[in-house]
C-alpha positions in Angstrom: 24.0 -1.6 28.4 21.2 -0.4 25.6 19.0 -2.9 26.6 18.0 -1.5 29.4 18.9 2.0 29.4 16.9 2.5 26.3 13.0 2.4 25.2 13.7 0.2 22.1 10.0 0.2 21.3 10.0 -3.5 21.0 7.9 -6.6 22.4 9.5 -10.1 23.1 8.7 -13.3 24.4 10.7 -15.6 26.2 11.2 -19.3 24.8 13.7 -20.4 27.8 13.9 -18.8 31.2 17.2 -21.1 31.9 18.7 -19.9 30.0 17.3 -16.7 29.2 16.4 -16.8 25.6 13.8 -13.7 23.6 12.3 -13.8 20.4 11.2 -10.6 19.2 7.4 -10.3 18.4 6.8 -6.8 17.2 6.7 -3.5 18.2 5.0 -1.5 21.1 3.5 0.8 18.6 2.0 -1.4 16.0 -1.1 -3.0 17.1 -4.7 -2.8 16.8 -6.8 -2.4 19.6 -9.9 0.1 18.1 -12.5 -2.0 19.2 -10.5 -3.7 22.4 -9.5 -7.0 20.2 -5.2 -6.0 21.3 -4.4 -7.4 18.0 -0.2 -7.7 17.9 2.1 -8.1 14.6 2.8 -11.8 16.1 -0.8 -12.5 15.6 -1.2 -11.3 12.4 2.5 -12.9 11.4 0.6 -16.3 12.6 -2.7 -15.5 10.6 -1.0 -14.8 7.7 1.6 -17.6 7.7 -1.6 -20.1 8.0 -3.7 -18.6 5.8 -0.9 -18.8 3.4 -0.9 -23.0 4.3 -4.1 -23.4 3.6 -4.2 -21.9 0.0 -0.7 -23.8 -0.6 0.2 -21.0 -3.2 0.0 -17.8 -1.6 3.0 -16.1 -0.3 2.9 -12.6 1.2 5.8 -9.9 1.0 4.8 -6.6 2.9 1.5 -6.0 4.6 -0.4 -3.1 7.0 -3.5 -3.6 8.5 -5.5 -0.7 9.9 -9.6 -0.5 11.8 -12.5 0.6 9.7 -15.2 2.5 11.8 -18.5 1.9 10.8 -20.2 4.7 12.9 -23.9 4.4 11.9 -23.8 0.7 12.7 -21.9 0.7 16.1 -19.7 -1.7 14.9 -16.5 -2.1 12.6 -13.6 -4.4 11.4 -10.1 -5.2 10.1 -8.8 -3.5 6.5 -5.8 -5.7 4.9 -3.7 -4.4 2.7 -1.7 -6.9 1.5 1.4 -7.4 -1.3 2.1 -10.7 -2.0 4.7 -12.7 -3.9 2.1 -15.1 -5.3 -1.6 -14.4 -4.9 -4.0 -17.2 -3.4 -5.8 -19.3 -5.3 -8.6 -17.4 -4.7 -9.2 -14.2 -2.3 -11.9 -13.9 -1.1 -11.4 -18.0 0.6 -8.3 -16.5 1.6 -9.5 -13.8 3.6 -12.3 -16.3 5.5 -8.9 -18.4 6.1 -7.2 -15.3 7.7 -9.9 -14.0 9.7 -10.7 -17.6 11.1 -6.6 -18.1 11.6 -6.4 -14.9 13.7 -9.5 -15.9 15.8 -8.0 -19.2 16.8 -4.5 -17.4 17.6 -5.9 -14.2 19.5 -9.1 -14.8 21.9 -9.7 -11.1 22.2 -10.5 -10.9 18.5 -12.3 -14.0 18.6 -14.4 -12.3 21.1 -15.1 -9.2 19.4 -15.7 -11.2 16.2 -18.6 -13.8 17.7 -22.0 -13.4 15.6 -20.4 -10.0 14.1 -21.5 -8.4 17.6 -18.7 -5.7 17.5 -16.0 -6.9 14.5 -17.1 -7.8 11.2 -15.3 -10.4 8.9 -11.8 -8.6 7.8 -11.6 -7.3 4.2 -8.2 -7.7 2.4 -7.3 -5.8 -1.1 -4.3 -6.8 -2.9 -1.1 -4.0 -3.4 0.8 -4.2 -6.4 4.2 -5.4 -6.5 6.7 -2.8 -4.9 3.7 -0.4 -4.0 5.4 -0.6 -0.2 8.9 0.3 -1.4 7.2 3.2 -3.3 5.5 4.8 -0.4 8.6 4.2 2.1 11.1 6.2 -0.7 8.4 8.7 -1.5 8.2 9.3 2.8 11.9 9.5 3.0 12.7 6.8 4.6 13.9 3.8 2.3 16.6 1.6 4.2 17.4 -0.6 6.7 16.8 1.4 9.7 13.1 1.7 8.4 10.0 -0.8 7.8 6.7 -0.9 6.9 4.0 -0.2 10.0 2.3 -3.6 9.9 -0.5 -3.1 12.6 -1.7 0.6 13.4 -4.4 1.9 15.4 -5.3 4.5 12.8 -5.5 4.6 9.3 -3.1 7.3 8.4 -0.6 4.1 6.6 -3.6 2.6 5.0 -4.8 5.7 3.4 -1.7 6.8 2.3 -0.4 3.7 0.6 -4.3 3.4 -1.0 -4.2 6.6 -2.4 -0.5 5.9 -4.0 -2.6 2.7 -5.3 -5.4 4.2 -6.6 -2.9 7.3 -8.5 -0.7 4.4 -9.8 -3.7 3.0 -11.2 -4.7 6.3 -12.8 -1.5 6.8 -14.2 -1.9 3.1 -15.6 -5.3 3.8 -17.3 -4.5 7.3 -18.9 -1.2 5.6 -20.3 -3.6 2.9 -22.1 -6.3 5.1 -23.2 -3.7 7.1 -25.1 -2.7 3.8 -26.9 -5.8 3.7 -27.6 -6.6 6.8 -28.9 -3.0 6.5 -31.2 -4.5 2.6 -32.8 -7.7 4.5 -33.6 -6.3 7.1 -35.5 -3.9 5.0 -37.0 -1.1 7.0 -35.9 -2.4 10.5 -36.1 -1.9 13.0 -34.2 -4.4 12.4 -31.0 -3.6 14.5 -28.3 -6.0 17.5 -29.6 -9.0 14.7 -28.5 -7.9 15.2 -24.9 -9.1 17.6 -22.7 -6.5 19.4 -21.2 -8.7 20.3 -18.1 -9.1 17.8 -16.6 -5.6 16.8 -16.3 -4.4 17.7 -12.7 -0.9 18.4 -14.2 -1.8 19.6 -18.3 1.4 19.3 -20.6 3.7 22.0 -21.4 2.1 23.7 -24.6 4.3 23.0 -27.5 7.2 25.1 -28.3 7.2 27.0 -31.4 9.1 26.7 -34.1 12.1 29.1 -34.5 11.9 30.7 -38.1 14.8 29.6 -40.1 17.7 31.9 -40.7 18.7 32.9 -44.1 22.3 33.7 -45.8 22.6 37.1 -46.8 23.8 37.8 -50.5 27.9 38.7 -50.8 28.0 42.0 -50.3 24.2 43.0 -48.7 23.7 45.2 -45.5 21.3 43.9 -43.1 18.0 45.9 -42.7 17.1 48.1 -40.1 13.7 48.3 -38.3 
C-alpha cells in the first residue's frame, strides 16, 4: 500500500515489464541540472564505477558532487568530492577518466561539455577517510535511515563537508607545529612562543597553585585578621 500512497522521493527503472521488475537509481532530489546537463546519481554511480576500471586501483567509498558558477565567464562545471578506499594511480588521469565516463553515459552532459561551450572539465579533490561519517554525526543524523547527498543542485553539502576538511586539516597542522616547537626546545616549556590571539578558541590560563597548608604547633591558637 506505501508504494503508492506515499512520495518515497525515489527514481527507478524497470529491467522486466513481464514481470514487473525495478531497480532503484537514485533519488528525486539529488541531481544536478545547474547548467541543464540533468545529471542523476545513476550516471555518476556509472562514471565512477568506470573511472575506477580504468585506473584498476581506485576504489571509492562516499562521494557528493555539487555545480561551480563561474559568473564572469558565463560558463561553469562539476566539483567532486570524493572519499576513496584506495586512491587512483594518479588523479588528475582519474578525473579526465570520469568526466569522459559521464559524457559517454549521459548525452545531456556530453552536450553541455563539447569545446567547454557551457561545462568545463570536472574537478575532483580527495576527502579524508571518514570525513563523510564526521559531517553526517556532527548534522545529527548518523544511521541507517540517513545518507550522504551524492548529487545536489547547490553547494550547501559541498561547502560544508570542505570546510569540516579544511578545519580538520588546521587542527592537523597546529598539532604538528607544536611538536615541533617541543623537539626545538628540547623539551622546554614552548607554549609561551604561541600567540594566544590568534587562536579562535585560546586555552584555559593555568590554574594557580594553592599555597600549601601548614601544621600548627601543639597547643597554638590560630591568628586572627
Amino acid at each position: 500500500g506505501g508504494l503508492y500512497r506515499y512520495i518515497l522521493g525515489d527514481t527507478v527503472r524497470f529491467t522486466s515489464l513481464y514481470p514487473h521488475r525495478i531497480v532503484i537509481t537514485g533519488r528525486t532530489k539529488h541531481f544536478i541540472n545547474a547548467f541543464g546537463e540533468e545529471v542523476m546519481v545513476a550516471n555518476a554511480d556509472g562514471a565512477l564505477a568506470e573511472a575506477c576500471r580504468r585506473d584498476g586501483k581506485a576504489r571509492v567509498s562516499e562521494y557528493t558532487a555539487a555545480p561551480c558558477f563561474f559568473l564572469d565567464e558565463g560558463k561553469g562545471r562539476h566539483d567532486w568530492l570524493i572519499e576513496f578506499e584506495t586512491e587512483p594511480r594518479d588523479l588528475a588521469t582519474f578525473s579526465r577518466d570520469l568526466d569522459d565516463a559521464l559524457r559517454q553515459l549521459n548525452s545531456d552532459y556530453d552536450a553541455k561539455r563539447y569545446e567547454d561551450m557551457t561545462l568545463l572539465p570536472l574537478s575532483v579533490e580527495v576527502a579524508p577517510q571518514g570525513l563523510f561519517h564526521r559531517w553526517l554525526e556532527a548534522e545529527g543524523k548518523l544511521g541507517g535511515q540517513h545518507k550522504v547527498p551524492r548529487l545536489a543542485n547547490s553547494r550547501h553539502y559541498l561547502d560544508a563537508l570542505l570546510r569540516l576538511r579544511d578545519g580538520i586539516a588546521d587542527c592537523v597542522d597546529w598539532y604538528f607545529y607544536l611538536l615541533r616547537l617541543c623537539a626545538s626546545n628540547d623539551g622546554r616549556p614552548f607554549l609561551r612562543h604561541i600567540r594566544l590571539r590568534n587562536l579562535r578558541h585560546p586555552p584555559p590560563a593555568p590554574l594557580r597553585r594553592r599555597p600549601r597548608l601548614r601544621a600548627l604547633p601543639s597547643g597554638s591558637k590560630p591568628r586572627r585578621g
